[in-house]
N, C-alpha and C positions, 0 to 999 in steps of 0.2 A: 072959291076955287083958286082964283088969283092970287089968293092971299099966303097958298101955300110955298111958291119958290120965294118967295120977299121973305118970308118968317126964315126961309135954310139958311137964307143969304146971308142976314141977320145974325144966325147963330153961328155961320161959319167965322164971319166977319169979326165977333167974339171973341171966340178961339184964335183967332191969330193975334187978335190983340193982345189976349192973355198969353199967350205961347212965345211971343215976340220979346221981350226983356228976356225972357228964361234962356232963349236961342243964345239972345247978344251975353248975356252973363255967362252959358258954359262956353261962348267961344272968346272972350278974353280968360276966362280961366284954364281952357285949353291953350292960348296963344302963351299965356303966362307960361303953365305945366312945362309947357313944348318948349321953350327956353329956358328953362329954371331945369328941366332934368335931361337938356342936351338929346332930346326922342332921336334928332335926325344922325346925331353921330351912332346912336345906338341900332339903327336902325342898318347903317351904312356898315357897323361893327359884326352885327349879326350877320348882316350878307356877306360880308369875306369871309368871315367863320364857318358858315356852310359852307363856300367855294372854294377855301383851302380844304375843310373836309373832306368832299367830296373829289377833288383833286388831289389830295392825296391817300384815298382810298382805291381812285383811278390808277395811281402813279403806281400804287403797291402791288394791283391786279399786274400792271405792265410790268413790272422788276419781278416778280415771280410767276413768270407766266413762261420760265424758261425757253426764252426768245433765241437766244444765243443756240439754243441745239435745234432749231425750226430746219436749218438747213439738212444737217443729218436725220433728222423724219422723218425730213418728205424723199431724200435722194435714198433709204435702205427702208425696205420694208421689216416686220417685225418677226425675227427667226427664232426658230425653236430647237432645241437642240437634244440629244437625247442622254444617256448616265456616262455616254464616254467621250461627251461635249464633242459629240459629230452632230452634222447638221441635219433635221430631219425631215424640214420643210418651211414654212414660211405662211407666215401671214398677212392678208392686205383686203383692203375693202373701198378704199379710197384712193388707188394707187396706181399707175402705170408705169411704161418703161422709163425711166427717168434720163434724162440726154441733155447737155451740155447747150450753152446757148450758140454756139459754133456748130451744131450740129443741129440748129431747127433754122429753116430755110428763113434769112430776113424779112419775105414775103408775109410771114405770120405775127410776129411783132407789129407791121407795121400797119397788116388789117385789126390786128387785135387794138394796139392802142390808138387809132383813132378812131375806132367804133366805142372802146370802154373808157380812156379817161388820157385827152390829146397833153393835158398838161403832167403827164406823169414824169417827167424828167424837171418839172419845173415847182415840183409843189413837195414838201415833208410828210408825206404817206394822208393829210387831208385837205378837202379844197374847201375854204372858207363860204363861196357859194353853195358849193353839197350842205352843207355843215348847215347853212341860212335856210337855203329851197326844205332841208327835214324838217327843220324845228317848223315853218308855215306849216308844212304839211300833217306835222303831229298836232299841232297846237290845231288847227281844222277837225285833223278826225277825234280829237278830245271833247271840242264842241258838239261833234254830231255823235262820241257815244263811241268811239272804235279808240279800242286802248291799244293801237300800232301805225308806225309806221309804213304809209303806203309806196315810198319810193322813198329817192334821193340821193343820187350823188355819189355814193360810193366810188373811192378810189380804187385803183386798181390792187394798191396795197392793203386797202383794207377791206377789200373782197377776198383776197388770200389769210388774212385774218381772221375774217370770218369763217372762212370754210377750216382751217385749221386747227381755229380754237374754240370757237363760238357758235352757238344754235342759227339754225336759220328764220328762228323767232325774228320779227320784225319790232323790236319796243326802245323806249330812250335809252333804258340802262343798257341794253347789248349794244347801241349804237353808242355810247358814252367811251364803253368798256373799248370799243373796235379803235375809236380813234386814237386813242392814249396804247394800246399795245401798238395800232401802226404806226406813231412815232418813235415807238420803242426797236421793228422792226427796221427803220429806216435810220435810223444812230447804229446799228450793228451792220447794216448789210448794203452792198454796193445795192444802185439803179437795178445794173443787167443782172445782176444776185438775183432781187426781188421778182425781176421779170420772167428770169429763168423758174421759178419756185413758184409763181404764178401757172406760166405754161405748162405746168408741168401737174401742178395738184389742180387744172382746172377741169371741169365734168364735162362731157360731149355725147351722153345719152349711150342706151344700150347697155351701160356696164361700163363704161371707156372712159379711162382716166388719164387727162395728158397727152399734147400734142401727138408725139412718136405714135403713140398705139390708134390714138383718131386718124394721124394718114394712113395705118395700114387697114384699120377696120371700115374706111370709107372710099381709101381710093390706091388699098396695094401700092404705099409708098413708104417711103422715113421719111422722117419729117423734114428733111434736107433737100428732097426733091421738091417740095409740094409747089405747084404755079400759085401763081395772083389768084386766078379765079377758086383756087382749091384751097389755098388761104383766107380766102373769103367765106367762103361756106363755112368753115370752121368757127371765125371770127363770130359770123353771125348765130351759130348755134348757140354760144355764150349767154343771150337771157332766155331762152328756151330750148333747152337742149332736144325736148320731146316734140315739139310745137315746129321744128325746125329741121329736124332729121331728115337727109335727105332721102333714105329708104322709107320711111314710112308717107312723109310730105314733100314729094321731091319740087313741087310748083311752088309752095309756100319756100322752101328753103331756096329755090333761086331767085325770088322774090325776093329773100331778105341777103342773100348774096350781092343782088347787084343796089340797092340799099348800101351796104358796107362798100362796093364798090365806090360810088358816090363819096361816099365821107372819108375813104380815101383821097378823092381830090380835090376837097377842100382843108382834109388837113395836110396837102401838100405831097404826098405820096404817089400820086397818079396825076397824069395829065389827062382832061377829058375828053383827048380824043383817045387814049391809052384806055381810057375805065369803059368807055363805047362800045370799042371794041371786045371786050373782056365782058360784056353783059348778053355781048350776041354769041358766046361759046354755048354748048352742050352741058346740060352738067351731067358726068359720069360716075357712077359709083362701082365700086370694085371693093368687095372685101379677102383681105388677105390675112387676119387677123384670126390668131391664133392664142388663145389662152392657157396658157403652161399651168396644171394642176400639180398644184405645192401644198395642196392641204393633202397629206400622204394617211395619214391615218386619222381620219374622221370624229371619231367617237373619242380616242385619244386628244386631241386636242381642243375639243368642244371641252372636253372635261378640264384640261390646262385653262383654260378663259376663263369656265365660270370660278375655278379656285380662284383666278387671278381676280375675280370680283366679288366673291364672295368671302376670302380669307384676307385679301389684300386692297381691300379699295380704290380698283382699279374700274373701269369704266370700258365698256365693250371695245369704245369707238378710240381710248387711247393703246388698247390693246393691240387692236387693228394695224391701228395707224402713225404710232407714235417711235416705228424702227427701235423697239424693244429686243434685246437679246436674253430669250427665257430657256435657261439648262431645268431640264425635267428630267424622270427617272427613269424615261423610253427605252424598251432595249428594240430596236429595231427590227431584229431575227423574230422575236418569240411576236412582236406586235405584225409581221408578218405573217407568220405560221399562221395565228390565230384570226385574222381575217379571211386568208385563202379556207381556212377550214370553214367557215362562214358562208363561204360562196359555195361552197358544194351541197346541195340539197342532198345530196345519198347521207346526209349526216343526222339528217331529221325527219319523223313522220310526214305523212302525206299530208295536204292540204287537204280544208275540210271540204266536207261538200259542198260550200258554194265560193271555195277558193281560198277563203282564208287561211295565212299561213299561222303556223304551229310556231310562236317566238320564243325567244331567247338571247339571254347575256351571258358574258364569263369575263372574268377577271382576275389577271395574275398579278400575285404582290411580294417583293424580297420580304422574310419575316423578320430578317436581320434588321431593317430601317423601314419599313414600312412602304417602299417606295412602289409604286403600280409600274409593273413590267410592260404588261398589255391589256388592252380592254375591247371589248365591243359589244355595244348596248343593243344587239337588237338584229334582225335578218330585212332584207329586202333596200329597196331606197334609203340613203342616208338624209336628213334633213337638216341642213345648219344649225347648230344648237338647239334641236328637238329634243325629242322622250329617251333616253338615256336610262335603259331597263338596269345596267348595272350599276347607276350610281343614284337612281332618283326611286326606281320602283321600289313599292311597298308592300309583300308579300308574304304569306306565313312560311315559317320555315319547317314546318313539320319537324322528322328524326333527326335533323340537321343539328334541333338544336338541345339533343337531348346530353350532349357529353359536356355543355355548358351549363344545362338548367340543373343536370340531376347526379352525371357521374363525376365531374370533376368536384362538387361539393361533399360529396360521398364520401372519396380519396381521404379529404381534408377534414371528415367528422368521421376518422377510424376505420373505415371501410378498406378491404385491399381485393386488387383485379380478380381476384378467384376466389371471392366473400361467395357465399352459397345465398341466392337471390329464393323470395318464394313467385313461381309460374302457376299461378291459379284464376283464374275469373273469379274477379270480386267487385264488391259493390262498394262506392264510397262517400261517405257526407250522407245528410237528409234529401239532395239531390240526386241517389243512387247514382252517382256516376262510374260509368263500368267500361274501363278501359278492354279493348280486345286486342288481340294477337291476330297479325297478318292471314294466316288460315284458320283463326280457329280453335287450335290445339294448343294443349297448356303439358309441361311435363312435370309438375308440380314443384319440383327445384333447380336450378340452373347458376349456374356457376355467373359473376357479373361481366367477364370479359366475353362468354358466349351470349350474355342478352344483349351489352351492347353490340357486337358482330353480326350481329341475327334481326336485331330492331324490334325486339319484343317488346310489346310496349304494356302486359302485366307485369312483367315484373319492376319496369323502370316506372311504373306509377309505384309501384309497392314501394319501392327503394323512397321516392320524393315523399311519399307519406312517410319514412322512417324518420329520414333526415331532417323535417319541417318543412313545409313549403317556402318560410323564410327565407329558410338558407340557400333554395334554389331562387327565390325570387333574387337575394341581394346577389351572389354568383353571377347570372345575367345581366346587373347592372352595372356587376364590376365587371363584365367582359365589354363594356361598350354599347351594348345595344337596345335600343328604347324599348321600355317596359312601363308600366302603369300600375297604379293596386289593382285596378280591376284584373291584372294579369296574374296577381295573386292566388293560384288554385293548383291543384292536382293537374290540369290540363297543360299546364308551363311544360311540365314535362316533356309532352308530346309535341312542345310548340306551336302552341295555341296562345297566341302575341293578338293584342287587339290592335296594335298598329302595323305591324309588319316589317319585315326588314330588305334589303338590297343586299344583292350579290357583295359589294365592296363592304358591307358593314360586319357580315358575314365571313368574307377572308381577312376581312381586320380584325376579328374575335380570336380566330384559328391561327394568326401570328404568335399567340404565345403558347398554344402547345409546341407549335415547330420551331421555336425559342426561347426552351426553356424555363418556360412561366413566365415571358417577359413580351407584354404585348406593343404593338407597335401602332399608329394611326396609319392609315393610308392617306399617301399623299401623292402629288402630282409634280412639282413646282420645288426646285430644290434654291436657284435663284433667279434674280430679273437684274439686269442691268439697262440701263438707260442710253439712250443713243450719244453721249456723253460719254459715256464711261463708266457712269456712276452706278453702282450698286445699289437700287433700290429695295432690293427683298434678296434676303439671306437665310436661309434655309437648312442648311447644310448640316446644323448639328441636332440629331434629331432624337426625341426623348423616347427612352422606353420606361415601361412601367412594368413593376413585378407584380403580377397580381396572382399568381399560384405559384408554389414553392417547386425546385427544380426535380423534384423528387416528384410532386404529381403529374406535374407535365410528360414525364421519363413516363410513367406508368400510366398515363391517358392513353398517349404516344403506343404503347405497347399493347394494347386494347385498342387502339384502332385501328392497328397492322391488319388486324384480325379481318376486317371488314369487307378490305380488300383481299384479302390471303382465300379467306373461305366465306365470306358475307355478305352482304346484301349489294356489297359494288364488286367481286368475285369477278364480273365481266369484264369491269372496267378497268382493270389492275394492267398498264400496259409492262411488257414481256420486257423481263431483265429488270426491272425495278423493284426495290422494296417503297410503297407508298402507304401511308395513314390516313385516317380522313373518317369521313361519315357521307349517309345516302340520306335522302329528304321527300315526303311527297306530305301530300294534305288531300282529301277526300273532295269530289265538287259535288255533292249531295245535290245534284240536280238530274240525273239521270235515274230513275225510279229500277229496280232491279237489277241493276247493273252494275258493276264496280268502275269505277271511274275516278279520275283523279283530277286536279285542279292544277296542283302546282308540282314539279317534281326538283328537286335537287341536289347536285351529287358536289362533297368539297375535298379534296385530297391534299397533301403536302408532303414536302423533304424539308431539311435541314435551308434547302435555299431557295423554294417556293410552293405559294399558297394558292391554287387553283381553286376558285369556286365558279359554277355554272348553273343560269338558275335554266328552266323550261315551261314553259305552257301556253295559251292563248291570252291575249289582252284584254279580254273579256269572256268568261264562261258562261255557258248558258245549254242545255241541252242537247243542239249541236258541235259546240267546239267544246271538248274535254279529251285529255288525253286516256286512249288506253292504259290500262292498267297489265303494263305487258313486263312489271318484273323490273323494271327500270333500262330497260334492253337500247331502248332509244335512246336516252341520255348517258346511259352507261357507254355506249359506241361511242359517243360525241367524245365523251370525255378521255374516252382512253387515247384515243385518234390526238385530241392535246397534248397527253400527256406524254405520249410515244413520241410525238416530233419536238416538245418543247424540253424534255429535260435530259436531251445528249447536250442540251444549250446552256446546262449549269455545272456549276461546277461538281454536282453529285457526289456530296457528302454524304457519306453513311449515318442511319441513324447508333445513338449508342444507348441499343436498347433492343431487344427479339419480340417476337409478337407474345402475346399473353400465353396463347396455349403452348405454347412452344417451351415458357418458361415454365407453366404451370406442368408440365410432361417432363422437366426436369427434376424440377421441385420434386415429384412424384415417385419420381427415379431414385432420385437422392437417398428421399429418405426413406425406400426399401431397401436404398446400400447399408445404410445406417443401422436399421435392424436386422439386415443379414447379417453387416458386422459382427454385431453385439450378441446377438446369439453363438455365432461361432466363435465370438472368443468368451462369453461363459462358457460354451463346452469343453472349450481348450481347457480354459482355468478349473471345470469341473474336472478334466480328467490328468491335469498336473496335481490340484489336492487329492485326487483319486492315488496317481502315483506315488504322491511322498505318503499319505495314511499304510499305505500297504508297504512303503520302503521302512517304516517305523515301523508296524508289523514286525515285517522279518527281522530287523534289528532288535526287535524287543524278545523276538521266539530265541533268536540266536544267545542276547543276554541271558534269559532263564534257564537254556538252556545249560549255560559255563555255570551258574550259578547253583545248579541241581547236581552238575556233576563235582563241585568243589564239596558242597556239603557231602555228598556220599560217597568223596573219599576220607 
């Protein structure tokens, strides 16, 4: 038993001996190596090579991180303007009243910086200890497994830095990036610059951004009266704005009040029989603060943001905060109109029976340039960049989209407004699908300008069967709006879409009937200029496309005077105007006996705007569906737009009459035409009539000279 650690020992003992030349042999052939190929220069080569790297990858973020317009930022918020580059409101999220450093009481400087960073006049935007205490402190939480910075150090300038350009992610690279833009800040802008641009972009809980608006929101002042101790409170809000608030935690925030008091006189600011005194005061809150609503039209400018992010690569938060000057295509009046018309429930069905409201979006657009006049996505509470019915929802368009899918292709494969339609119930494909008619009733043939008027929908399946489903398929794709094979069938017709479409995609379709075959994109956003100056997004010249020849559009145009004249939007036609357009609904086949509708839509136009309104509930289900009352509901809505919105354009005439109008011409015509023609055959029969019988007698009279010459 003994015998077994002697025998390891033995064989360990071995092993070193064997292992021991081999050690000394690779370590003069590494001591060789290591001199013979210079490792340590190479090693020292590598390491500046990353550190210029890296530094000037640092340096690049700092030189384009356009530092230079930081001051103009943060002192104008980011304004919006509307087509006649007036101002329409403004935006900010990060922001308060912005105020001079002459006009924030000394007292706040002086609690701020010796509570956040006493050597700020004495350091280039970082303090070599900050800079030391992170790197410990990263390098710790690396060991225990936490990939961020737990504290350290930050400068005052590069807590403005951070808040202005950088996440509030805690890790080396944002801390890398902070300290190389805060020496980039501190080369361009004075001390009191920096300090002022500080107090001013810093957060103080509640909503409350910068000194001015925290004296009024906590103690009914400007920031030029605030005392020591109200200076204080403020200061100390700075690492916990929430945690510190003196409404919510008024003991805790005098707690870290006289805290800041204290380190006020040790960084020399107070004497401590001065800061004593000043910790035995009251603290008092008083809110006087008032926030001025500049987001004027809601839905409108939620929709300006997301273009500015989704068309142009823009980011919420520079949107917000970056004193951006954005000209969009607002017309102020009509984007008024169309919200007050919004707020007034006599415009819309009742709530259902357990309250839910009946919704609804509209949306006006110049057809000339595409531009969005007015918009509003929706009834009830607005929600900051929420559901957005007129530019996000997805819904069928029913008859809406039948002068897209079936008559405008029609026009363009030989067909003209008053082609004689067959109105009969029929069956079609091995699927029998059997389009029906509104009531019912079929007249066996119908003129195409009265079936589109009327929204019969035998005969405009009959028509889509004539022309190929093709041609309606590819028509809707060249009008703009998403379609699929599976949307491939008889039913396109009727607007039966497997994705659905938005009110906005919808008045972007109908831009080029109301322009001459020439359609247009809806847009928001005409340009953006930079707090600078500089023009970053340019807009202005904006494309159209011809997708139908000016001759169908004339004749679409004139078939759907009809609609409103004597049609299915007859109600909706407001007084004194001639308007075009089409009506829309879709069936919510969930009410068993009943007729009932899911979606309803009505779109009208002139020569210089494209109304479309969608209506229904956000979800249907057996109790929310709309009556099927004729379009009576939405028809109100719409004329009530229409009525107050287009004394507000320029009301060009269309040049072109409604279909029947022309077709009662035409009709006319050409009974002149054979009345003509008959009467003057008659004429010309009884002028040959005259001269046979003037020859006649002329011939009786010859024969007769001639009878009497022989028989003399």
């Amino acid at each position: 038993m003994n015998d077994q650690p002697s025998r390891f020992k033995r064989w360990l003992q071995e092993l070193r001996d064997w292992f021991a030349p081999l050690w000394q042999k690779f370590k003069r052939l590494l001591k060789k190596g290591w001199h013979r190929f210079q490792i340590t220069r190479w090693i020292i080569v590598v390491c500046l090579t990353l550190f210029l790297l890296v530094s000037g990858y640092l340096t690049f973020i700092a030189k384009t991180s356009h530092v230079s317009n930081l001051k103009a930022t943060l002192e104008t918020p980011t304004m919006i303007y509307d087509r006649h580059n007036k101002s329409a409101g403004s935006l900010y999220s990060q922001k308060g009243t912005y105020v001079s450093l002459n006009k924030i009481s000394k007292n706040i400087p002086n609690a701020v910086l010796s509570t956040e960073d006493r050597d700020f006049y004495h350091e280039h935007g970082f303090s070599v200890k900050g800079i030391a205490r992170a790197a410990l402190l990263y390098a710790k939480n690396k060991v225990l497994g936490r990939n961020y910075i737990s504290g350290g150090g930050s400068t005052l300038t590069q807590q403005l830095v951070k808040n202005a350009y950088l996440t509030q992610q805690q890790t080396f690279t944002r801390k890398a990036k902070e300290i190389f833009i805060s020496i980039e800040v501190e080369n361009i802008y004075s001390k009191n610059d920096i300090l002022t641009m500080y107090l001013n972009n810093a957060y103080f809980g509640n909503g409350v951004w910068g000194v001015q608006d925290a004296s009024k929101r906590y103690f009914d002042k400007d920031a030029s009266d605030l005392t020591v101790p109200e200076a204080a409170v403020l200061a100390g809000m700075l690492t916990s704005p929430s945690g510190y608030d003196p409404v919510a935690h008024p003991t805790a925030s005098k707690q870290r009040r006289n805290v800041v008091l204290q380190l006020m006189v040790e960084n020399g600011k107070l004497t401590q029989s001065q800061a004593n005194r000043y910790k035995k005061t009251a603290l008092t809150v008083s809110n006087g603060y008032k926030q001025t609503n500049t987001y004027k039209y809601p839905y409108f400018f939620d929709a300006v943001i997301s273009e500015a992010i989704s068309k142009y690569g823009l980011t919420e938060s520079e949107i917000m905060n970056k004193g951006y000057k954005i000209y969009t295509t607002l017309d102020q009046t009509q984007q008024t109109i169309m919200q007050n018309i919004y707020k007034n429930d006599n415009n819309f069905p009742s709530n259902a029976s357990d309250g839910t409201e009946v919704q609804s979006a509209s949306i006006a657009v110049n057809p000339n340039n595409g531009g969005v006049l007015a918009v509003v996505g929706g009834r009830g509470a607005h929600v900051f960049r929420g559901f957005n019915r007129a530019t996000q929802m997805k819904r069928q368009p029913g008859s809406s989209l039948k002068p897209i899918a079936v008559y405008a292709p029609a026009l363009e494969n030989g067909y003209y407004y008053d082609s004689i339609l067959q109105d009969k119930k029929q069956s079609y494909g091995t699927n029998d699908y059997t389009p029906k008619n509104y009531d019912d009733t079929y007249s066996g043939k119908v003129t195409m300008y009265k079936a589109l008027a009327e929204s019969l929908n035998a005969p405009t399946v009959w028509l889509l069967n004539k022309i190929g489903v093709t041609k309606g398929y590819e028509s809707v794709k060249k009008f703009g709006l998403p379609v699929t094979k599976k949307d491939k069938n008889l039913a396109l017709g009727l607007g039966g879409l497997s994705s659905g479409v938005s009110p906005q995609q919808m008045a972007g379709a109908y831009t080029a009937f109301a322009n001459n075959g020439k359609k247009t994109t809806p847009h928001y956003i005409t340009k953006i200029v930079d707090a600078s100056g500089k023009v970053i997004v340019n807009n202005t010249n904006v494309k159209r496309k011809q997708i139908i020849s000016k001759k169908v559009a004339k004749e679409m145009t004139s078939m759907m005077l009809g609609v409103f004249n004597y049609g299915t939007g007859k109600t909706a036609k407001p007084s004194g105007y001639s308007v075009a357009g089409k009506t829309g609904s879709t069936e919510s086949d969930v009410v068993n006996g009943q007729n009932s509708e899911r979606d309803k839509w009505i779109i009208g136009y002139t020569p210089d705007i494209v109304v479309a309104t969608w209506e229904g509930y956000d979800s249907t289900n057996e109790s929310h569906t709309l009556a099927e009352t004729t379009y009576t509901n939405t028809n109100t809505l719409f004329k009530d737009e229409l009525t107050q919105m287009l004394p507000n354009t320029k009301q060009t005439s269309f040049d072109t009459k409604d279909a029947a109008t022309l077709a009662g011409n035409k009709s006319s015509s050409s009974s002149n035409i054979w009345d003509n023609l008959e009467n003057n055959t008659s004429e010309f029969g009884d002028k040959v009539a005259q001269g046979a019988q003037s020859i006649k007698q002329k011939a009786s009279e010859l024969w007769s000279n001639a009878k009497s010459i022989i028989g003399q």
